[in-house]
N, C-alpha and C positions, 0 to 999 in steps of 0.2 A: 444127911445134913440137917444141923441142928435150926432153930425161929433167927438165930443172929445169919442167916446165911444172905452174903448181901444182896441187891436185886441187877441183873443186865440190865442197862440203859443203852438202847442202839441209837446213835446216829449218824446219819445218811448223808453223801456227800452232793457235789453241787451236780445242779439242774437232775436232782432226782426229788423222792417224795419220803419218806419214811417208810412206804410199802414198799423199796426194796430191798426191807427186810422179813420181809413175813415170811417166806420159805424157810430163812434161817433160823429164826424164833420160832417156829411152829417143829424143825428138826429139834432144837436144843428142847422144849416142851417135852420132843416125845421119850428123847433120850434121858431128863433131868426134870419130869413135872413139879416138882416140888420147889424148882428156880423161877421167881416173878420175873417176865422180862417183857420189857415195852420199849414201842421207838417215839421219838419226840419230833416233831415236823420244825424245821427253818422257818422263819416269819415267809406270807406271801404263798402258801398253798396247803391242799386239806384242811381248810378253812381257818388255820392260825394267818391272825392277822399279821399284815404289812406289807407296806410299798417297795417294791421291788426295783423303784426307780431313785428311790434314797437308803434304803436301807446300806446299813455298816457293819461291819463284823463286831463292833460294842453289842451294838442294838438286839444283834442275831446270838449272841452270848445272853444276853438277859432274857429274851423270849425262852431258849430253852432251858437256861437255867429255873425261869418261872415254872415251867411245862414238868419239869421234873419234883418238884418242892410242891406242886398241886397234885400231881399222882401220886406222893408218897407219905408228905409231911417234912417238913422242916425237923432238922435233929439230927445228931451224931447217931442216934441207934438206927439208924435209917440209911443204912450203909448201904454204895452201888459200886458198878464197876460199868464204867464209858466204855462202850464200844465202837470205834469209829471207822467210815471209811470214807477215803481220800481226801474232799474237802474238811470235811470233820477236823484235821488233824490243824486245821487254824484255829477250831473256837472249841475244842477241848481242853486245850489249857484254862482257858478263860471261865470255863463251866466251873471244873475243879476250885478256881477259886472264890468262885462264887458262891458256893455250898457251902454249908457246915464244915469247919476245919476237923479234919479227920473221916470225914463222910465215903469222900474218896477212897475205896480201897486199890486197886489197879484199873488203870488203864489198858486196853488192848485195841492197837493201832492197824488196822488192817489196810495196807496199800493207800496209807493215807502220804498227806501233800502235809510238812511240817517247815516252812523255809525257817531259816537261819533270821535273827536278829535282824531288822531293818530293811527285811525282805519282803516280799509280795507271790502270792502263785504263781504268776509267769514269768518271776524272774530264778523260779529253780525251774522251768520246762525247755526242754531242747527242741533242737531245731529238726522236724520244723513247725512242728506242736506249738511252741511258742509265738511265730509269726502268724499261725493259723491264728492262733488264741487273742491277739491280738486286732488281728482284723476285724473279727467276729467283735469286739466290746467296741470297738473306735467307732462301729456302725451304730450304737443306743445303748445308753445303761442298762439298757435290759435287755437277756441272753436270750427272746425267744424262740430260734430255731439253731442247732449243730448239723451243720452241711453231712446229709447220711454216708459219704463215702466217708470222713474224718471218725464216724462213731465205727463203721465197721472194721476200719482200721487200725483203731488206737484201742477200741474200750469193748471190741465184741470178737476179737480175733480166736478161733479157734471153738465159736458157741457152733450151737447147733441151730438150726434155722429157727425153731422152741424158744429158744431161748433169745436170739436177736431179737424175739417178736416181744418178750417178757421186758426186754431192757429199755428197748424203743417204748412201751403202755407206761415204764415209768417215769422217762422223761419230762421234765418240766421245764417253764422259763425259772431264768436266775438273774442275780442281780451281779453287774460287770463287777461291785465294788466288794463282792468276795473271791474276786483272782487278781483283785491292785491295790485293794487297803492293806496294810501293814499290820499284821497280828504284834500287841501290844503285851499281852500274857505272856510269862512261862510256867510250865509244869515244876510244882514242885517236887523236890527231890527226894521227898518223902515216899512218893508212889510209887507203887511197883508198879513197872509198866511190862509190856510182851507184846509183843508184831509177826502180823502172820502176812507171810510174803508172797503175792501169785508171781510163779518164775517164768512168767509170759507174758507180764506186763508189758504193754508196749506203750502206755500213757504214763505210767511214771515208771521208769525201767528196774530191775531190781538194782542195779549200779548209784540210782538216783534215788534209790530207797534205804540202802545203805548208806549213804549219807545222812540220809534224814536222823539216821539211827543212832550214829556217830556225833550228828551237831547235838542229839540229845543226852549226851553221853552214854552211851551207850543203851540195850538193857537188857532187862534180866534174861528172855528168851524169844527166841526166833525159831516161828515155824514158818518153815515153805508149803505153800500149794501149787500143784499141774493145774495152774487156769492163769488167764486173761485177768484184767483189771476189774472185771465186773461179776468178781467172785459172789459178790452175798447171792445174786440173782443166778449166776450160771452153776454153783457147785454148794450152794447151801446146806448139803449133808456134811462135803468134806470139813467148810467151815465149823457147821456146828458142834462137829468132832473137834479140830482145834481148840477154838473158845474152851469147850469144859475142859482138856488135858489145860490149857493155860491159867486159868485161872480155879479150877477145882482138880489139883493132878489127886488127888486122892479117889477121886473117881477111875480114874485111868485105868486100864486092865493091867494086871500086874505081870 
C-alpha cells in the first residue's frame, strides 16, 4: 500500500474506553504494519475532558472529531476510515461530517447501535434489555455501575472467564444522555460503508442489526462473526482479519 493509504480511526462504544481496542489494533498492526491506526476516547475518561453528568451526543461529536484533526491534521490528504462499535454508530455520522469533505473514506460499523430518524438507543432495544436500560438512567445521569448479571448476559455471553475479566477492566461510567438524546446526523451517501456482524449477539441481536443496516440503506458488505457483542475484546484476531478483507480486500488472500 502506497503514502495515500488512509489511517483506522477506532471508536469505542458506551461505557467502555477506547482501550478496548488495543488487542484489535495491535492484530491489524501485525497483520498490515504499514496501516496507522489509533482509537479516540468519549469526552469524561482517559483523561479527555468532560462531564458526564451534562454531556450530549453534539458535544461528544466534536470532542472526537477534535481528537482526530489533532492526531493527523486537518485536510482532504489525510484520509481515514471510522471504525465503530455499538454506541459509536450515534456519533459516527456526525464525525464524518465534521471532517474535511471527502476525508471520509468508509465507514465500518461493527455491532453498532444506529436508530432510525427521531429515535434514541433505547428505543431500538428489546425487551427486556430496554426496561433494564431504563431503570439503570431514571436512577442518575450518569451510568456508573451495569448490574454484572445484565453484562454477563447480554455482552459476555459465550467469553471465556479471560476474557469476561478483559471486558469488566474496560468498563466505565457513561453518561444516560448517549442512550436518550436523539442523533441529529446522517451518514452521507457518498461513503462506503461495511458491517461486521457477531451472530450471538444478544445486546443488539443480529435481527436488530439488520435493521440498522436496512434503515441505512443498505451496504456495501456484511461480514458475520462466531462471537458475542463484545467482539473487539473477545475475538480481536477474527476482527482484525475482517477490517483489512473490508476495507483493504486487495490484501485478501487470493
Amino acid at each position: 500500500m502506497g503514502s495515500d493509504t488512509p489511517a483506522l480511526v477506532f471508536v469505542h462504544g458506551g461505557v467502555h474506553t477506547g482501550g478496548c481496542w488495543d488487542d484489535t489494533i495491535s492484530a491489524i498492526g501485525r497483520a498490515a504494519p504499514e496501516v496507522t491506526c489509533f482509537a479516540v476516547d468519549m469526552p469524561g475518561r482517559r483523561g479527555v475532558p468532560g462531564d458526564l453528568a451534562s454531556l450530549t451526543i453534539r458535544a461528544c461529536i466534536r470532542s472526537l472529531s477534535d481528537q482526530i484533526i489533532a492526531h493527523l491534521g486537518a485536510g482532504r490528504d489525510n484520509r481515514v476510515v471510522l471504525v465503530g462499535h455499538s454506541l459509536a454508530g450515534v456519533v459516527i455520522p456526525g464525525i464524518a461530517g465534521r471532517l474535511d469533505a471527502g476525508q471520509v473514506d468508509h465507514v465500518v460499523f461493527v455491532a453498532c447501535c444506529v436508530p432510525s430518524p427521531g429515535k434514541c438507543v433505547i428505543d431500538t432495544l428489546r425487551f427486556p434489555l430496554n426496561r433494564i436500560t431504563r431503570w439503570v438512567i431514571e436512577r442518575s445521569p450518569v451510568i456508573s455501575r451495569i448490574p454484572p448479571g445484565l453484562v454477563r448476559f447480554f455482552f459476555v455471553n459465550g467469553a471465556t472467564p479471560a476474557q469476561r475479566d478483559a471486558v469488566r477492566a474496560n468498563l466505565c461510567s457513561e453518561s444516560s444522555a448517549m442512550l436518550t438524546g436523539v442523533p441529529t446526523a446522517s451518514l452521507p451517501t457518498s461513503i462506503r460503508t461495511s458491517w461486521v456482524l457477531p451472530i450471538h449477539d444478544r445486546a443488539l441481536r443480529p435481527a436488530t442489526q439488520r435493521g440498522f443496516i436496512n434503515g441505512l440503506g443498505s451496504v456495501d458488505r456484511v461480514v458475520t462473526i462466531d462471537a458475542g457483542h463484545e467482539v473487539p475484546i473477545t475475538h480481536p484476531e477474527e476482527l482484525a482479519a475482517a477490517i483489512i478483507r473490508l476495507v483493504f480486500p486487495e490484501r485478501a488472500p487470493s
